[in-house]
Structures are given as structure tokens and as C-alpha cells.
N, C-alpha and C positions, 0 to 999 in steps of 0.2 A: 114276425108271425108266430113263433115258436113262445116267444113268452106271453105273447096273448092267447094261446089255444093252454097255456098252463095256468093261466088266469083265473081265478073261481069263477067270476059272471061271466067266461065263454059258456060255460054250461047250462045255463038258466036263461040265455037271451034268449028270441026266435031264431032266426035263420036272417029276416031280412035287419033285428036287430043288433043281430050277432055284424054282419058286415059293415053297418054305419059305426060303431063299435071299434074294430080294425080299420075300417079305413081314420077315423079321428085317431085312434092310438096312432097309427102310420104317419098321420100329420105333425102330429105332435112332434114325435121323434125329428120328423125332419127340418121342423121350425127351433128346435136346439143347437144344431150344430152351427147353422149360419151366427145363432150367436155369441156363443165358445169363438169362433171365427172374430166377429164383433171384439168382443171383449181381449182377444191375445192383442189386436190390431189396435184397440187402443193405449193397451198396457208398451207394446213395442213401440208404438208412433213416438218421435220424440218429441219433447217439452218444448211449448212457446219461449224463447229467449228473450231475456228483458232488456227492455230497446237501451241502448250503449249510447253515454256519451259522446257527440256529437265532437267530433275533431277540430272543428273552429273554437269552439265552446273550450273543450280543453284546452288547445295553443294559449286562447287569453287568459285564462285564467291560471296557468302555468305563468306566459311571462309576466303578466300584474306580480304575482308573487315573488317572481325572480326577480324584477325591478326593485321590489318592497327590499328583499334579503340580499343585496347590492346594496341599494343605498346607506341599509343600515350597516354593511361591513364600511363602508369609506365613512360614515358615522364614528363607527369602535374606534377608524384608524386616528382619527381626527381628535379623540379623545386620549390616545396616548398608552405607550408600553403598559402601564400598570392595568386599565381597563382592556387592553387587548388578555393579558395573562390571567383576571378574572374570570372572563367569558369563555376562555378557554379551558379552564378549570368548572365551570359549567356546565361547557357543551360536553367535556368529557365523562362525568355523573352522568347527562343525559342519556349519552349515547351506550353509555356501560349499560347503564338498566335498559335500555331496548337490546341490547344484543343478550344479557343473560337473560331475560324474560322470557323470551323465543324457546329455550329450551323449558322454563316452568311446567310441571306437571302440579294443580291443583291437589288434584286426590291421592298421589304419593306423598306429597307435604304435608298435607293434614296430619299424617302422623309423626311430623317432623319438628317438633316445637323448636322453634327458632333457628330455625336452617337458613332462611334467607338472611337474619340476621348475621348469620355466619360469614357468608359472600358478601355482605356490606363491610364485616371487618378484615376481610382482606384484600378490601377495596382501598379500607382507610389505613393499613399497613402498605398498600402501595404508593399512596397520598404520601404520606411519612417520610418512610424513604424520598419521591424526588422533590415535595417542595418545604418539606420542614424546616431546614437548614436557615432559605431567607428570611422565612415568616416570624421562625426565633430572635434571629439578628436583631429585628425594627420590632418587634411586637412591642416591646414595652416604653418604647418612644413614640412609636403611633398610641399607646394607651395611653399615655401621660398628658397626650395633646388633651382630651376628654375628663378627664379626672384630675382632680388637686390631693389626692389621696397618697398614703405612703405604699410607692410599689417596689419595694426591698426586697420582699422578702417573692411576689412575683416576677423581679427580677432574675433572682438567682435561681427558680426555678427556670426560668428561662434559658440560661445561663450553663445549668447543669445538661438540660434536654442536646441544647447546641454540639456541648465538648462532647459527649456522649453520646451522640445521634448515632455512628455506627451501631455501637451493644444495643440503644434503647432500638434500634430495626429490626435487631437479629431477636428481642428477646420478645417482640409483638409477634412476630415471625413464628418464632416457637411457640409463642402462645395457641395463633392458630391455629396450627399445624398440630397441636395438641387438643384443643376442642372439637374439630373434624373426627381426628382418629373417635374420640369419646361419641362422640353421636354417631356413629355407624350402628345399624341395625340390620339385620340376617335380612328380613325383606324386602328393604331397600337399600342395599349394599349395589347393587350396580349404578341405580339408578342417581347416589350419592357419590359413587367415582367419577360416573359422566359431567355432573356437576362439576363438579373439582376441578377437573380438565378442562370444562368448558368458562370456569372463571379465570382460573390463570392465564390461559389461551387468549379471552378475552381483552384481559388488564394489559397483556403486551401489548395486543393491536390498538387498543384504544389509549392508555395513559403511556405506556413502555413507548411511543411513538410521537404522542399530541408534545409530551414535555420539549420535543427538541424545540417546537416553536417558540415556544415561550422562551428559550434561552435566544433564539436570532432575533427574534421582536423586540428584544435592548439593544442589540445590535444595529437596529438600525428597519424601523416598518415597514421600508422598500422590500426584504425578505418576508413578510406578510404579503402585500399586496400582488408584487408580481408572481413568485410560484404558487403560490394557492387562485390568484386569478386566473392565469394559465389554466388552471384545473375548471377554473368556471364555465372561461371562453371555450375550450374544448367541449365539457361537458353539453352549452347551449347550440355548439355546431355540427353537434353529434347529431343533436334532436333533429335542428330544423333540415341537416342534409338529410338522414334517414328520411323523415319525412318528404322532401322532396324528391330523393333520386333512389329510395328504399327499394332492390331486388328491381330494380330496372337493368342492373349490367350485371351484378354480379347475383346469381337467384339461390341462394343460401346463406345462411345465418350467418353472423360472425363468430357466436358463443352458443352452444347448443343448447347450453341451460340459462340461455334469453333470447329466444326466437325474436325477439324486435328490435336487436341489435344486429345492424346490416354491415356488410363491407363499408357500401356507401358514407353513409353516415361514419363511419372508422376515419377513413382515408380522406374526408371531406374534410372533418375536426382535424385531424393532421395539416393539411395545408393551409387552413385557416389560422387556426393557431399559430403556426409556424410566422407566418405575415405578421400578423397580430404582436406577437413576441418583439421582430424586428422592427415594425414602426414605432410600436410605443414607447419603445425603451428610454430613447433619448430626452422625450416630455417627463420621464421620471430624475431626473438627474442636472433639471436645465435652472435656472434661475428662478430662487423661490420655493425649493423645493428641497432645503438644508434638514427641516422635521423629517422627512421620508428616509434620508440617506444616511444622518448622522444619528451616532449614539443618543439616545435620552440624557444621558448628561455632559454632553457637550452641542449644543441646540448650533453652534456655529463650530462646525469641525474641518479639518483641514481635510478634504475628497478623497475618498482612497482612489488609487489609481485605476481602478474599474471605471469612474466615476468623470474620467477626464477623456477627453477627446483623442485621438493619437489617429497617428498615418502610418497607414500598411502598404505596404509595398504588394501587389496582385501576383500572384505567383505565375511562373512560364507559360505553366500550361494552358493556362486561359487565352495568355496570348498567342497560343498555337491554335485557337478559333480563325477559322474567316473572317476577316475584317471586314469582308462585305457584309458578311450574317449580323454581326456584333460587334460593337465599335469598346472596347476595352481600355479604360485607363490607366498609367502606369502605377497611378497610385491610389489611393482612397481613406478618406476622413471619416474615423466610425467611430463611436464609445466603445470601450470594451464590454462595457455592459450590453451590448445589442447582440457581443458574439456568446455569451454566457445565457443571454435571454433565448436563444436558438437552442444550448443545450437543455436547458429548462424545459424549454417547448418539447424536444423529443421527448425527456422522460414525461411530459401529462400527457402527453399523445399517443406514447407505445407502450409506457411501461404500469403507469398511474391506472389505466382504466381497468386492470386486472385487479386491482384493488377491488373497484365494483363489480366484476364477475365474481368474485369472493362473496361479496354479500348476497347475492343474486342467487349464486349456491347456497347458501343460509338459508335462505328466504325458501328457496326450493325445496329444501329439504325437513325445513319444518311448515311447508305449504302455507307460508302468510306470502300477503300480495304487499306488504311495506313492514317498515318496523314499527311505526307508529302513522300517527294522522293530526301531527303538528302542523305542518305547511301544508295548505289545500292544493294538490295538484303536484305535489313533490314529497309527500313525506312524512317521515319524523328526523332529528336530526342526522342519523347513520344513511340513511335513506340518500342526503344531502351530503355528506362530508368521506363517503366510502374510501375514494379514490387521493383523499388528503392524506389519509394516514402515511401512506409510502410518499410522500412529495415533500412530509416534514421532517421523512429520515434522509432521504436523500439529498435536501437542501441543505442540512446538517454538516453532512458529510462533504456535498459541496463547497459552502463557505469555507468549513475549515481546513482544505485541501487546496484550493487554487485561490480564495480570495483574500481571505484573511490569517493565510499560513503564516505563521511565527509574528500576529499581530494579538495583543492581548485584547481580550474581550471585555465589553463593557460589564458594568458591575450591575448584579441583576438576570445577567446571561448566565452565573457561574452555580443553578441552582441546584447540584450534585456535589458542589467544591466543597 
């Protein structure tokens, strides 16, 4: 009322003009607020979500895909050490560029001419150092197969690279190490240290790790198929137990930075696995199946003793059970590989999947939901192989500890020597 009696036309209305006058001003006023009200309540209401992927829909279309990336691994195997260390040498480029990309900042590069170029060459200084060596050896014997031309003088470069492989690492090494320092710039000095760390850092988990396979896959493909299967079978009974018995017993996460990793599904894939590990072992080792277990160049090799059947003796304590509960035999007929397969199984069950909570943390922390959108319903390759990396160091260290201690290794495996 006060600002309509301050009004200029209060003064000039009638009396009965004057209060149709206030009373509409009065309306007015009060048909505003309801929709200020209106308007906060639709800015606070929150947003229609968009309808999600149907859970059937994803399962199939998941295991189609996982069927497809099986079949094709017992493909690779079936093709042979050399096409295994290819594809491995592949997967490794692939997975390198999804994990440094994650950190890419566009618009600080742009003023960075040829920086990525940079981190490709200390990709291909880490390439150098671990498969140089073989590649030198055959390269000019595998070129000759193709050409009638004189390769002398591609020889002895060859030849020089070989003897010389230490200096020529250490002097790529410097090199880089020399062009980084040069490209540093005052504005993007942090942002090019992060880099740096986050390349090297990389090149371990990814090449510093994947190489050991490539040396046990001469050794013998059974070291392919079974610890990196393990990893698979686990991987797949994570899923489907989560999925089935997820936050029914136990109702909190397993990894805090992957709410849809359950106990369930943990502990599920553990005793699956573990099964799994113990039946199959003996179908890898049985007649027929000399390509899987034997060197690439001995196709008919005499079985190492993992490989052969033996009888254990059941220790006491088992038969300190009730014999009513459980009938105990005094002895038992097992491959050794069945009991090596058990420890395998532990490590992709307890120790491998931290591997993908690493990446998981990645992923987290530079808020992408995959590292790529290579395999529909899984991925890009890192997305898919996370939890391999420590299964190829470990298996490493495995073999050459308990299996094949003070047995030399086949040629091919030695690609550091």
C-alpha cells in the first residue's frame, strides 16, 4: 500500500478508482511470488534420468563378446609362440596409449609442439631395451627370405645394434631425457612433470610387466593359457556371483572406489576359481597336448616333472578326521601341476584383482567410465587385461623359482639376454 499511495496515479484516480487501482496492484503482487515459488521448484526438482541399460540386455551382450575374446585367445594359442609375442607387443601400444591419454590435457598441448611425440619416444626407448636384442638376431635372415638383394651392409648394421644394445639404450635414454628437459616451459612446467611421471609409471605397469610373458610363452603356452585364464575365470565369476548374490549377505562394497564390486562376487570368483584351477589342470597335460606344454622348439619334449603324475602320501592330520564324517585315503594320484594350479588360483583371486582396483582408481580419478570403447560391453583393451599385468610378473617369478629352477630356458624366452 505504501508504494502505491507513493504512486503518481494515486493522486489523479477517484476514490472508487483509486481502490480498484490497489486492489489489482495487490493482486498483482500476490500472483508473483507463487511463481518465484513455481520457478525455484522447478530449477531444484531433479532431472528425468535416462532409462539405463536393461540387465539382461547387458549380461548377453557382455558374454557374446567374452565368448568372441576367448575363442579368439585359444585362436593366438593355436597359432603359435611367435604370433602370441606379436599380439602381445600390440596389446601393449594399445593399452599404453589408453592409459597416457587419460591424463591428455588438449588446450595445455597446443602449446606444446610435439610433446606427445615425446612420450611415443620413450615408449619406443622402452620397446628397445626389452625386444631389441631378438629382433636384431633373425632380422636379417627373416629379410633375406623376401629379397635376393645384397644385405651386407644391413647386416652389420644389424650386427653393430646387437653387440652394442646396452650403450645404444643408454644413449636413446639420454636422448630423451635430454629433449624433455629442452621442452619445458614456465607455464606448463607442472603440467609437463605430471606427464613424465605419468609415462614412466605407465611403461612399467604396462611393457616393464607384459614382457615377462612373452619370455614364458617359449617356454611352453600352457604358461599363457592357464595363469591368464585363471584371470578370466575369475574375472567372469565375479560378475555373474555379484550379480546373483550382490549385497544379499554382506551389504557393503568390496573397493570403495567401485561400489559394484561386492564381497559376494570376491569370494564367489575365489572358490570358483579355485575348482576350476584343480579340475582342469590334468586335461592340459594329458595326451595330445605336447604344443601346450613343450618348448616351441622341441614340439616332442621329454615332460618336466610338473607334468607327470605322482602319489602323495595324505598327511596325518586329515586322518585325525572322523571316519564317519570322511572316508580319507592313505594316498592320492595328482599332477603336480593341479597343486601349482591352486597356487595360481590364489594369486588371480586375492591378489590379481587389485590390479583392477588400480585402474578403477584411474578411471576415478580422471572421471572416464572405461579407457576406451573397443569391446562392446567390456571396454578398451586396459579395461580387459587390468589385473594381467601382476599375473605376468608373478608367473615369472613363479616358474623360475619352483618349476623350472636351474633348467635353461627355451631360446626365444631369453629377450633381455
Amino acid at each position: 500500500q505504501e508504494v502505491d499511495r507513493k504512486s503518481p496515479q494515486a493522486y489523479f484516480f477517484r476514490p472508487s478508482d483509486r481502490q480498484r487501482f490497489m486492489s489489482e496492484a495487490r493482486q498483482r503482487k500476490g500472483n508473483k511470488a507463487p511463481q518465484k515459488v513455481q520457478e525455484v521448484d522447478r530449477k531444484s526438482s531433479p532431472k528425468p534420468e535416462a532409462p539405463q541399460e536393461s540387465l539382461i540386455r547387458k549380461m548377453i551382450v557382455r558374454s557374446v563378446v567374452g565368448w568372441i575374446m576367448m575363442g579368439s585367445f585359444w585362436a593366438l594359442l593355436k597359432a603359435g609362440p611367435d604370433s602370441v609375442a606379436v599380439f602381445l607387443v600390440f596389446a601393449q601400444l594399445v593399452t599404453w596409449k589408453e592409459v597416457v591419454s587419460l591424463s591428455y590435457k588438449v588446450t595445455k598441448e597446443i602449446k606444446l609442439w610435439g610433446f606427445r611425440s615425446l612420450n611415443w619416444f620413450w615408449m619406443f626407448v622402452a620397446f628397445f631395451w626389452f625386444y631389441s636384442k631378438p629382433i636384431l638376431k633373425n632380422l636379417p635372415e627373416f629379410v633375406g627370405k623376401f629379397t635376393n638383394q645384397d644385405l651386407t651392409h644391413f647386416s652389420g648394421v644389424c650386427k653393430f645394434l646387437y653387440e652394442y644394445n646396452d650403450a645404444v639404450t643408454v644413449s636413446l635414454y639420454t636422448i630423451a631425457l635430454m629433449l624433455f628437459v629442452w621442452s619445458l616451459h614456465t607455464e606448463t612446467l607442472k603440467y609437463q612433470i605430471n606427464q613424465l611421471a605419468w609415462t614412466v609409471v605407465s611403461l612399467f605397469l604396462v611393457v616393464g610387466q607384459t614382457q615377462f610373458a612373452i619370455r614364458y610363452a617359449y617356454q611352453g603356452l600352457l604358461w599363457i593359457l592357464l595363469p591368464h585364464g585363471l584371470i578370466i575365470v575369475n574375472d567372469i565369476m565375479a560378475y555373474f556371483c555379484g550379480v546373483a548374490l550382490g549385497r544379499r549377505i554382506i551389504n557393503r562394497p568390496l573397493f570403495v572406489l567401485s561400489p559394484k564390486k561386492t564381497w559376494e562376487g570376491f569370494i564367489g570368483a575365489l572358490i570358483c576359481t579355485l575348482i576350476f584351477a584343480f579340475w582342469v589342470s590334468p586335461y592340459l597335460v594329458g595326451p595330445g597336448t605336447e604344443w601346450l606344454y613343450c618348448p616351441h622348439e622341441q614340439p616332442a619334449c621329454e615332460p618336466n616333472e610338473a607334468f607327470v603324475k605322482t602319489t602323495y602320501v595324505v598327511p596325518q592330520f586329515v586322518h585325525d578326521i572322523p571316519q564317519q564324517y570322511v572316508k580319507v585315503p592313505q594316498t592320492v594320484e595328482l599332477y603336480p601341476l593341479q597343486l601349482h594350479a591352486i597356487i595360481l588360483a590364489l594369486f588371480a583371486s586375492l591378489v590379481a584383482p587389485f590390479g583392477g582396483f588400480l585402474a578403477s582408481a584411474i578411471k576415478r580419478a580422471y572421471e572416464a567410465k572405461d579407457y576406451a570403447a573397443i569391446f562392446p560391453g567390456h571396454g578398451g583393451f586396459m579395461d580387459r587385461v587390468d589385473c594381467q599385468f601382476m599375473m605376468c610378473t608373478f608367473t615369472y617369478v613363479y616358474l623360475k623359482t619352483f618349476i623350472y629352477r636351474g633348467t635353461p630356458w627355451a631360446s626365444g624366452s631369453d629377450i633381455m639376454a
